[in-house]
C-alpha positions in Angstrom: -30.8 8.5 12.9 -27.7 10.1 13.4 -23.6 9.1 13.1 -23.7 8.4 17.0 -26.7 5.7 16.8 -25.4 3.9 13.8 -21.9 4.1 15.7 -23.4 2.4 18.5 -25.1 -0.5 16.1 -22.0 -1.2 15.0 -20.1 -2.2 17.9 -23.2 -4.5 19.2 -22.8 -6.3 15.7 -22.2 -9.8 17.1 -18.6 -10.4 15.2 -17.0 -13.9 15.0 -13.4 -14.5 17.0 -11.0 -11.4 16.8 -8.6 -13.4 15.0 -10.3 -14.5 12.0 -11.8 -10.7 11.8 -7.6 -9.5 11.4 -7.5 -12.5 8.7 -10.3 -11.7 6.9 -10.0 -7.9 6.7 -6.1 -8.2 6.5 -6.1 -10.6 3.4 -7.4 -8.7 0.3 -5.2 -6.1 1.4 -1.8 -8.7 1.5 -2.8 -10.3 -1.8 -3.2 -6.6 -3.5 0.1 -5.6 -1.9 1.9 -8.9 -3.0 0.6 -8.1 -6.4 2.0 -4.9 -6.6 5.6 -5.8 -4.9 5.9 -8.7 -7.5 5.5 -6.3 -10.3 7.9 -4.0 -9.0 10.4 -6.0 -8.0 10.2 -7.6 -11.2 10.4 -4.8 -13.0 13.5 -4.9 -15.1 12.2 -8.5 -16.5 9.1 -6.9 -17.3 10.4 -3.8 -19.0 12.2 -6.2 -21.6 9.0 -8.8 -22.2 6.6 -5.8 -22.1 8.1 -2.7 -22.9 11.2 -3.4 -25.5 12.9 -0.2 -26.2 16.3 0.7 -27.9 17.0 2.4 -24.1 17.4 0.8 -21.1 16.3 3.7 -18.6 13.2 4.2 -21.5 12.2 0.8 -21.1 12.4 0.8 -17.4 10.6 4.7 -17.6 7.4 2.9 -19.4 7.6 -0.3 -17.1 7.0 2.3 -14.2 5.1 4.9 -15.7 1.8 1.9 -16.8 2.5 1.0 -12.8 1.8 4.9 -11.8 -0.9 5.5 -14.7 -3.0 3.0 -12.9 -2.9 4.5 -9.6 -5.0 7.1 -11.1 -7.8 4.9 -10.7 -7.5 4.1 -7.1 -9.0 7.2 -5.8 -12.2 6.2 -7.8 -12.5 2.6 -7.0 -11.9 4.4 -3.8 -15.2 6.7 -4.1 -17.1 3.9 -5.9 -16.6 0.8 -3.5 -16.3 3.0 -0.2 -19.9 4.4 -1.5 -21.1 0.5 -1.4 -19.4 0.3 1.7 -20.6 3.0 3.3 -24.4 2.1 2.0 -24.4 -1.9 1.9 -21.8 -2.9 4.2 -18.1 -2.9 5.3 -18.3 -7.2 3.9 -20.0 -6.5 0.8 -16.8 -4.3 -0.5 -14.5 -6.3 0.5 -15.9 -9.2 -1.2 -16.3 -7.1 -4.4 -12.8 -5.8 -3.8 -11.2 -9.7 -3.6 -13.3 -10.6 -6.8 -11.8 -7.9 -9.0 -8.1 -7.9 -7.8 -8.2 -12.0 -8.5 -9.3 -11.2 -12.2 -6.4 -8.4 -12.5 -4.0 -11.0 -11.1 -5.3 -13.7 -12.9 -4.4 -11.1 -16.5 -1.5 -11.2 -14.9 -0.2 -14.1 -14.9 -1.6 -15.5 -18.3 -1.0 -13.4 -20.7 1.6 -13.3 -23.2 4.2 -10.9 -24.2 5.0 -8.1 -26.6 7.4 -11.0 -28.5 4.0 -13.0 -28.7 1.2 -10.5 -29.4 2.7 -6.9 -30.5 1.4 -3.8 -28.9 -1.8 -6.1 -26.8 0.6 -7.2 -24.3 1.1 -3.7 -22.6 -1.9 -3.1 -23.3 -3.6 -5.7 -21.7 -1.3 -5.4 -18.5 -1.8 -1.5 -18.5 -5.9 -3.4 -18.2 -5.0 -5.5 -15.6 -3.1 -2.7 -13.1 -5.7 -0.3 -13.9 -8.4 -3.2 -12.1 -5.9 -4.3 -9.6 -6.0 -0.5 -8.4 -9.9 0.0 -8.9 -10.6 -2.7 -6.7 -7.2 -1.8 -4.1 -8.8 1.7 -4.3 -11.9 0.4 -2.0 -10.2 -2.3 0.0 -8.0 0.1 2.8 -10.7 1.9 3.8 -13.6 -1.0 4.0 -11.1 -3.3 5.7 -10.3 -0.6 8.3 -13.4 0.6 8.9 -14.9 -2.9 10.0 -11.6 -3.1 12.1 -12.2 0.5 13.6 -15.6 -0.4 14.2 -15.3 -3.5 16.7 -16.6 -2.8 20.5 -12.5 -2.1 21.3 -10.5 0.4 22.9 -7.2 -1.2 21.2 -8.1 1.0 18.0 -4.6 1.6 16.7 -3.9 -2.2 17.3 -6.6 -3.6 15.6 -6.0 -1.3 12.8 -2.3 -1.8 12.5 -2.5 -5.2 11.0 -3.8 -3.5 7.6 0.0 -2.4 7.3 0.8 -5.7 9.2 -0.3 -7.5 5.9 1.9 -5.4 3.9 4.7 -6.4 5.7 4.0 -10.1 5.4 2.9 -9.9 1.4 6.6 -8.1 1.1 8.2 -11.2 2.8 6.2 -13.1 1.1 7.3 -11.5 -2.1 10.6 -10.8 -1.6 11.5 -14.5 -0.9 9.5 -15.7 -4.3 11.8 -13.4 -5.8 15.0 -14.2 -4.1 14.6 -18.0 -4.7 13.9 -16.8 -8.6 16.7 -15.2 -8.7 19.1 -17.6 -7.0 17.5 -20.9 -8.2 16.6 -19.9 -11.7 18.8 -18.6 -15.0 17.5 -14.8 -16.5 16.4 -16.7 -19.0 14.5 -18.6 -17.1 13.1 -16.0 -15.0 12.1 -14.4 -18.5 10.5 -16.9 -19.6 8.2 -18.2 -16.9 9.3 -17.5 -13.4 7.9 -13.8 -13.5 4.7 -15.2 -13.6 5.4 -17.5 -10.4 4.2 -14.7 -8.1 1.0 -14.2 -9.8 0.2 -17.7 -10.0 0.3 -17.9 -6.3 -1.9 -15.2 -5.5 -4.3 -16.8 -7.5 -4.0 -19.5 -5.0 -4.5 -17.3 -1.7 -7.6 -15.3 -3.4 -10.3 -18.2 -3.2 -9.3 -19.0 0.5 -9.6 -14.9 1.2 -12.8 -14.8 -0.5 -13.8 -18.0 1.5 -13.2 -16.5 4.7 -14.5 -12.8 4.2 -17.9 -14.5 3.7 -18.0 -15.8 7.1 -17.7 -12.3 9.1 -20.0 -10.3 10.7 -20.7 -6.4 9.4 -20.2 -4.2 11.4 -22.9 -1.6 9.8 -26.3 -2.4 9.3 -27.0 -1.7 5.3 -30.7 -1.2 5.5 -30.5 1.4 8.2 -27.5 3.3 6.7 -28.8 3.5 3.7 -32.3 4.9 4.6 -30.3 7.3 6.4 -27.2 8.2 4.1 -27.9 7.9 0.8 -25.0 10.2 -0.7 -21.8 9.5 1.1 -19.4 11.0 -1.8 -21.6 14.1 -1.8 -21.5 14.8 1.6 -17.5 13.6 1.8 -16.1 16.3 -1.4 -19.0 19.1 -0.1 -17.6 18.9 3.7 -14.3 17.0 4.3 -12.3 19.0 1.7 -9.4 19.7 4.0 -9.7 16.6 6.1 -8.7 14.9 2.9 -6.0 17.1 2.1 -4.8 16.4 6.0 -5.3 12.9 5.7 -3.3 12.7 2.6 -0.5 14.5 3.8 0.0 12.5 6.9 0.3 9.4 3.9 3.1 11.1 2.3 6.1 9.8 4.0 4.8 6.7 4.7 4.1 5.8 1.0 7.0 7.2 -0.4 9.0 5.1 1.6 6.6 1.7 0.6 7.3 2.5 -2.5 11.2 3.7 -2.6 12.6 1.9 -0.4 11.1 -1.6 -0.6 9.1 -1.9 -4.0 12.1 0.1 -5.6 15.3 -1.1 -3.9 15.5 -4.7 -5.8 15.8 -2.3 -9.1 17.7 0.7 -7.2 20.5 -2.2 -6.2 20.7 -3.8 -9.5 21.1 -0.1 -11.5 22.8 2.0 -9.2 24.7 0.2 -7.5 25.3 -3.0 -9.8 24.7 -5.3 -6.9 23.4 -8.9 -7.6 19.3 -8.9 -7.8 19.3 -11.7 -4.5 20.8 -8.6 -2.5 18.2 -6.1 -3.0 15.2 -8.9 -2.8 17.1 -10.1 0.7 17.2 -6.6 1.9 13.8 -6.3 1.6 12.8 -9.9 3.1 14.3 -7.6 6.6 12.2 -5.3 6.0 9.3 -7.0 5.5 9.7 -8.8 8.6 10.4 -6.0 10.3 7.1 -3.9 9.5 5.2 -7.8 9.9 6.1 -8.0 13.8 6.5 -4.4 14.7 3.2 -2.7 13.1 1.0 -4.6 15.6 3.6 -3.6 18.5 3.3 -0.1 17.4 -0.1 0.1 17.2 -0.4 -1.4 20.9 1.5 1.3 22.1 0.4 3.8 20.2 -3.6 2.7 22.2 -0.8 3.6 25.1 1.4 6.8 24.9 -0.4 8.3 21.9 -0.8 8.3 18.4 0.4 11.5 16.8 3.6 11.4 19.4 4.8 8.1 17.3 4.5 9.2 13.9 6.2 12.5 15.0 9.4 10.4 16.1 9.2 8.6 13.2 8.8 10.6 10.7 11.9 13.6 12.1 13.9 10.5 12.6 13.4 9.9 8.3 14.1 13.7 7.8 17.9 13.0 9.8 18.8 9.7 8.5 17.6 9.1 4.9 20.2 11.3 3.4 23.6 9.8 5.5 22.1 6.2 4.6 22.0 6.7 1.2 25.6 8.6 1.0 26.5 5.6 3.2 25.0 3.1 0.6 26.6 4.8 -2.3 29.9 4.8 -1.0 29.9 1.5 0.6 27.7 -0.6 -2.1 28.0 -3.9 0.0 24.9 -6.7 0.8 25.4 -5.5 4.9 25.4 -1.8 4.4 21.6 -2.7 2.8 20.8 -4.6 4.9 21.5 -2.1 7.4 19.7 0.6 6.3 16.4 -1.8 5.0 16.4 -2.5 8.7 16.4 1.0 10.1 13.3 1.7 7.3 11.6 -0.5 8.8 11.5 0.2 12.1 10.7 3.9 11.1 7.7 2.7 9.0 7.0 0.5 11.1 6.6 3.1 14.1 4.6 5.1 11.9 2.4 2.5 10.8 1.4 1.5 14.2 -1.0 4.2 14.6 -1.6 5.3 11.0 -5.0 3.6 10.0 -6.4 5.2 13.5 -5.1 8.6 12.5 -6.5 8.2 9.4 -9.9 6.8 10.6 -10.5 9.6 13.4 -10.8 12.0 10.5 -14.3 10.7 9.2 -17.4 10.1 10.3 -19.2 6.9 10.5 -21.8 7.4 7.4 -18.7 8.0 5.3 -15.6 6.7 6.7 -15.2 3.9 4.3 -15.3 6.5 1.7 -13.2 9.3 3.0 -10.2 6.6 4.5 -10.3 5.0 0.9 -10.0 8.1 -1.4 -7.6 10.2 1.1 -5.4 7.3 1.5 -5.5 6.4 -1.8 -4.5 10.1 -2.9 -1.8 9.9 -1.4 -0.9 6.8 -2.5 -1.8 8.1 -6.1 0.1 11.1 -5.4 3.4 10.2 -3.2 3.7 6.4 -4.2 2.3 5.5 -7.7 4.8 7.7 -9.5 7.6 7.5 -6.6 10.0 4.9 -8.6 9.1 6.6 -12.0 9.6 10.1 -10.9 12.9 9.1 -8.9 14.1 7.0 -11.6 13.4 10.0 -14.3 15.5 12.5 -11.5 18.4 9.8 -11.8 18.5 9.9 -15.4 18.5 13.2 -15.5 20.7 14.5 -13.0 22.9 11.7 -13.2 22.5 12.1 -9.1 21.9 8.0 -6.9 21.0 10.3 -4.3 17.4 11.6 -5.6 15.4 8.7 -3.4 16.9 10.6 -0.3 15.8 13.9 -1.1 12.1 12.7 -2.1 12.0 11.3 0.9 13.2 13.8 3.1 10.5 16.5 1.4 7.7 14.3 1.8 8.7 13.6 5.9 8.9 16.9 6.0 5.0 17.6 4.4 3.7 14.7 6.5 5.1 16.6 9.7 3.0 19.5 9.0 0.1 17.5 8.4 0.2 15.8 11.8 0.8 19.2 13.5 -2.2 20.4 12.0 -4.0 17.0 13.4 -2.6 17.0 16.9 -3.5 20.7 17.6 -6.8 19.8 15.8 -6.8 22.7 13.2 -8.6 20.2 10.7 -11.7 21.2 12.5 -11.6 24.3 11.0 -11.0 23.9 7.2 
């Protein structure tokens, strides 16, 4: 049986209403996203309960460094779930992916820190993000599949509202934190309303887990896995470059996820010395932004084309990131970020729109959970994980608040070559 008959299975699976598919698929990946905004846009509180150093800029270094060390692990939770996706089912993974991210989260938000317990505290956090990104590793690329996979022609649409759920679990996140920040004292905030956030993911995980058990697969386990028995084999000994490709294309898109919404609350209280409520505001506009604009995108991206979006996109980041931030710097004010939040996320979320269908076109059917999780999770790994230590590191350093534009200019700039290469279809041949 061959890709093209188990393609055809899979869009006769009988599926349950459209919109509870987009909730179920879209949920794990909010909750995981929610987690990791929380923990970045709290890191300065955490560096001080978790990682106390004589050094400001050391602490914060460690605080980000145990947030990129575990995005080593998502390109093998990537490998090992998309393996049980692409053998058992799209809905087995994602139920095993859910499980494992409300245990992480659950760490989390119970236990205590370094004042408390010495050296287990980091250690046991460093435990919790390393199975938060094990289990994140095989959720993007089981979720999109089954989305991918519905009897639709609105591909980019359907498959938009992955990144749609990122948008929300920001707005979501950022408002936890700006009430924090407004409502509570730092000393409050240190002492119990970090873990806020946490505790209410903890509350959204049972009713994900609840729903993903009442959707249809969209791939039969028994006959893929007669017929497919190795998808990681067959992905490493033949997809080499289309993971490279796929990868790229991630590049500018995650290093702006990661710069300028997971690391603006911290960018806006260092650099600029701007109130914490300002930069968690910022990025409530953003969030909302990429929440009700991804879908939009990804509708007309099923229209006027995919790779023509994230071109616009990605050469409008190349012109503007650098006379935003010179902009910011010189104008440090809550409108001038609120400004430039807004115009990231309506470049994001034009990118995003058709993203997950880029992405997805680039596999197979017998190993598309596995190849979308692992490349996107490279170049997550890769462009994203270490983004805010790497970028805080270049500030200390160079002394220089403009570093964040000129990473993100070089990684538009790689992502445009990686689309050229998969508009003129090159990837064919590497």
């Amino acid at each position: 049986m061959d890709s093209t008959v188990i393609e055809d299975r899979a869009q006769q699976t009988t599926a349950k209403p459209m919109r509870r598919l987009i909730v179920a698929t879209s949920i794990g990946n909010a909750l995981e996203w929610f987690d990791f905004a929380a923990y970045g846009f709290f890191a300065v509180t955490l560096s001080k309960l978790f990682f106390p150093a004589h050094d400001e800029t050391v602490s914060l270094l460690l605080t980000f460094g145990t947030f990129g060390l575990s995005y080593v692990f998502r390109p093998l939770g990537a490998l090992l779930l998309g393996r049980y996706a692409d053998r058992r089912g799209r809905k087995s993974a994602l139920l095993a992916s859910l499980g494992l991210t409300t245990i992480g989260t659950l760490i989390c938000a119970v236990i205590p820190t370094y004042a408390s317990i010495g050296l287990a505290a980091p250690i046991g956090l460093m435990t919790a993000r390393i199975l938060i990104s094990f289990s994140t590793g095989g959720e993007f690329g089981s979720g999109t599949a089954l989305m991918i996979e519905q009897k639709s022609k609105r591909k980019a649409f359907l498959a938009s509202w992955q990144f749609s759920s990122q948008g929300m679990s920001t707005v979501l996140a950022s408002c936890a934190g700006l009430a924090l920040s407004t409502q509570c004292s730092p000393a409050q905030i240190e002492s119990w309303g970090w873990r806020a956030p946490f505790i209410f993911g903890l509350l959204v995980a049972p009713v994900g887990l609840y729903i993903r058990r009442h959707i249809d697969d969209t791939l039969p386990a028994a006959a893929n896995a007669a017929t497919h028995n190795a998808p990681v084999r067959e992905l490493l000994a033949h997809s080499k470059g289309r993971i490279l490709i796929a990868a790229g294309i991630m590049a500018v898109s995650t290093a702006a996820s990661y710069l300028m919404i997971l690391y603006m609350p911290t960018y806006a209280v260092k650099q600029l010395h701007l109130p914490a409520s300002t930069g968690f505001a910022a990025t409530v506009v953003t969030g909302t932004i990429l929440m009700v604009c991804t879908p939009l995108m990804g509708h007309l991206a099923d229209r006027y084309g995919r790779s023509r979006m994230m071109v616009i996109s990605a050469l409008a980041t190349v012109a503007t990131i650098y006379p935003c931030f010179v902009w910011l710097i010189k104008s440090p004010s809550f409108a001038v970020l609120i400004a430039i939040m807004a115009l990231a996320g309506a470049l994001k979320a034009i990118y995003f729109g058709p993203l997950a269908a880029v992405l997805s076109s680039l596999f197979p059917t017998t190993v598309r959970s596995t190849g979308l999780g692992f490349s996107y999770n490279v170049g997550v790994m890769v462009f994203g994980g270490f983004a805010p230590w790497l970028v805080t590191a270049m500030i200390g350093a160079t002394h220089n608040p403009l570093s964040p534009a000129f990473y993100l200019m070089a990684c538009a700039v790689l992502s445009l070559a990686c689309i050229a290469v998969y508009h003129l279809k090159l990837v064919k041949h590497i």
